[in-house]
C-alpha positions as CSV (number, residue, x, y, z in Angstrom):
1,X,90.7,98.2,77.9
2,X,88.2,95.6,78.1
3,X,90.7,92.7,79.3
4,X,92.0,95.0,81.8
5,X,88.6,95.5,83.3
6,X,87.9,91.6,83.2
7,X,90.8,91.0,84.8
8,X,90.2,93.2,87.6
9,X,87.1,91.9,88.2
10,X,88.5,88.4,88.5
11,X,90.6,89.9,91.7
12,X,88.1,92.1,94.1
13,X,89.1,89.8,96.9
14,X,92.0,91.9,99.5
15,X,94.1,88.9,99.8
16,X,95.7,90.4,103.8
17,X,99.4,90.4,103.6
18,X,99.6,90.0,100.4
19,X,97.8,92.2,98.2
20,X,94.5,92.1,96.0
21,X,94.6,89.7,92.4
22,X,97.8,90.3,90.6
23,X,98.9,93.4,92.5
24,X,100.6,91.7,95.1
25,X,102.9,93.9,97.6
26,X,106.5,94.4,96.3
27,X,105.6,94.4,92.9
28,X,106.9,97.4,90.6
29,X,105.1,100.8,89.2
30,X,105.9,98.6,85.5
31,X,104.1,95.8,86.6
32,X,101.0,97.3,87.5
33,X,101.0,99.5,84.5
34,X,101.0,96.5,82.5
35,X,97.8,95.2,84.9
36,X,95.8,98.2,85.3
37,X,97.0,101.0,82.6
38,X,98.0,104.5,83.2
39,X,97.1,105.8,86.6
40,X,94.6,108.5,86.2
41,X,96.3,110.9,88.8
42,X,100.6,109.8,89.7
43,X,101.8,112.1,93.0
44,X,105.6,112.2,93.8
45,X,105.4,111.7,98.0
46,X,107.7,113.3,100.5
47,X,109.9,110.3,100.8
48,X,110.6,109.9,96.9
49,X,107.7,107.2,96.7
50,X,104.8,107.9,94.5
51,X,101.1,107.5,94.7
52,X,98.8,106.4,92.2
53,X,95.2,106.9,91.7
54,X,93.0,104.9,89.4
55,X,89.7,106.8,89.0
56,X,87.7,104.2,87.2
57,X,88.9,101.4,89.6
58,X,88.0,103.0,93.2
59,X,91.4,102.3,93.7
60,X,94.8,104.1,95.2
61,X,97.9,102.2,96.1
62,X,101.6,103.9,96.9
63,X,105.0,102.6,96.1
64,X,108.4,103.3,97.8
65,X,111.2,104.9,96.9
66,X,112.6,101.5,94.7
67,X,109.4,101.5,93.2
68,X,107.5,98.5,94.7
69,X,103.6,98.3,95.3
70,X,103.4,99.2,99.4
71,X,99.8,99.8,100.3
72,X,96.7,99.8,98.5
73,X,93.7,101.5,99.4
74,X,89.8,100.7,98.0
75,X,86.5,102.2,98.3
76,X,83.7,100.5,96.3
77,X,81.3,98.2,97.5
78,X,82.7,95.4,95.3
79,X,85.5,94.8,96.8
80,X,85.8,91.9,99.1
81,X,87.9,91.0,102.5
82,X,87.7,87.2,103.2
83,X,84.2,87.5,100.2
84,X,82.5,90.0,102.4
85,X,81.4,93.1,101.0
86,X,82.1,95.7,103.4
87,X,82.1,99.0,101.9
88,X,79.0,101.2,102.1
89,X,77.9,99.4,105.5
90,X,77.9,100.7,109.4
91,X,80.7,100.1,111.6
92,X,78.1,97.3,113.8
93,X,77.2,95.1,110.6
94,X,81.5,95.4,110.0
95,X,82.4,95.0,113.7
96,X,79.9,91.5,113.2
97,X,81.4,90.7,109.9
98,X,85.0,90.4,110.9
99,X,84.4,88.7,114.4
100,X,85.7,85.6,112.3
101,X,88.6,86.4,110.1
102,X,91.4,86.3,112.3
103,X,92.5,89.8,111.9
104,X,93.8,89.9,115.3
105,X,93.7,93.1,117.9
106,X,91.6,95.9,117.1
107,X,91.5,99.8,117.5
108,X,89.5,101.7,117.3
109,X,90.1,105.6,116.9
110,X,88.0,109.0,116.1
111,X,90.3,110.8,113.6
112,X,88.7,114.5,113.0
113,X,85.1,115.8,114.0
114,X,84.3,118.1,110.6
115,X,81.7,120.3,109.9
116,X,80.5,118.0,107.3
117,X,80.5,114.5,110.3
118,X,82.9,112.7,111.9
119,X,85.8,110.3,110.0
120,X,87.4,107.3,112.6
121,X,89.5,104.5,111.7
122,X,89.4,100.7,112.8
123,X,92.6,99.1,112.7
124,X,94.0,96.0,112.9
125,X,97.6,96.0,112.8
126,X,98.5,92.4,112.7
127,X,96.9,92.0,109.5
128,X,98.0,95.5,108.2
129,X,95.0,96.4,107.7
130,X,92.7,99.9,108.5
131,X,89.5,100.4,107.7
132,X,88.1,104.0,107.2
133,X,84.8,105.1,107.8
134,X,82.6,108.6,107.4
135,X,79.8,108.8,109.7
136,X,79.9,105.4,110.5
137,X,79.8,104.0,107.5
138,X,83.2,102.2,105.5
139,X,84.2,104.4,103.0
140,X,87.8,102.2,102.5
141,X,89.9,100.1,103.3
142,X,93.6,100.5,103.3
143,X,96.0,97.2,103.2
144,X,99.7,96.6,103.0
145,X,102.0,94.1,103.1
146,X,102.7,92.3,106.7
147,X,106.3,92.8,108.8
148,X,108.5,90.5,110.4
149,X,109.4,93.4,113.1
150,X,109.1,97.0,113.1
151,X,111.4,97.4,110.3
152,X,111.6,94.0,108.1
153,X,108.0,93.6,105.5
154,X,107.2,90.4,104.7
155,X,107.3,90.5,100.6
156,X,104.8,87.8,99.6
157,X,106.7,88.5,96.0
């Protein structure tokens, strides 16, 4: 287990498009078994996909019906988006952050009041990216792989 856990910390950087170290989008439920292990939860989805959660990893990621690696989802601090730590931090020190990645258009949108706060999402849908946050703070981000049009994705594999 060791060399699993080395080799994900060599690959905490969200790669946009493309995916994050050695899970890159279109990749198969084998392959990532062989990076990562056994998931620590696997959900069969509505549309025969699955969805996988790896406890010890902060991580989450969902494949499609053929099997292939379609989004991935993170939410510790130690993951990085263009070597910035976002995670844990307020939607103005993000907002300030991203100003120069070239992520293109933003939105941004309150999802659900709760008893417990408020959860909105900033999105930026040219780089297929969404960024979740709790109160104002980024609690994870969510990738996936880019598209050609409205139908056609972009398989950096």
């Amino acid at each position: 287990m060791k060399i699993v856990k080395s080799k994900l910390l060599q690959m905490k950087n969200i790669h946009k498009g493309v995916g994050l170290g050695n899970l890159k989008f279109g990749i198969y439920t084998t392959d990532v078994e062989e990076e990562l292990g056994n998931p620590s939860e696997a959900e069969k989805n509505e549309d025969e996909g699955e969805n996988w959660h790896y406890d010890d990893y902060d991580m989450s990621m969902s494949f499609d019906a053929d099997s292939r690696l379609v989004t991935i989802a993170v939410s510790d601090e130690s993951y990085l988006l263009e070597g910035v730590s976002l995670i844990g931090k307020d939607l103005d020190f993000v907002e300030g952050q991203i100003k120069g990645m070239h992520l293109g258009e933003s939105f941004h949108e309150e999802m659900s009041e709760l008893e417990e706060g408020e959860i909105s999402v900033l999105g930026f849908e040219d780089s297929s990216i969404n960024m979740w946050f709790e109160d104002g703070i980024l609690t994870e981000i969510q990738f996936w792989p880019l598209f050609k049009n409205e139908d056609t994705i972009v398989w950096p594999v």
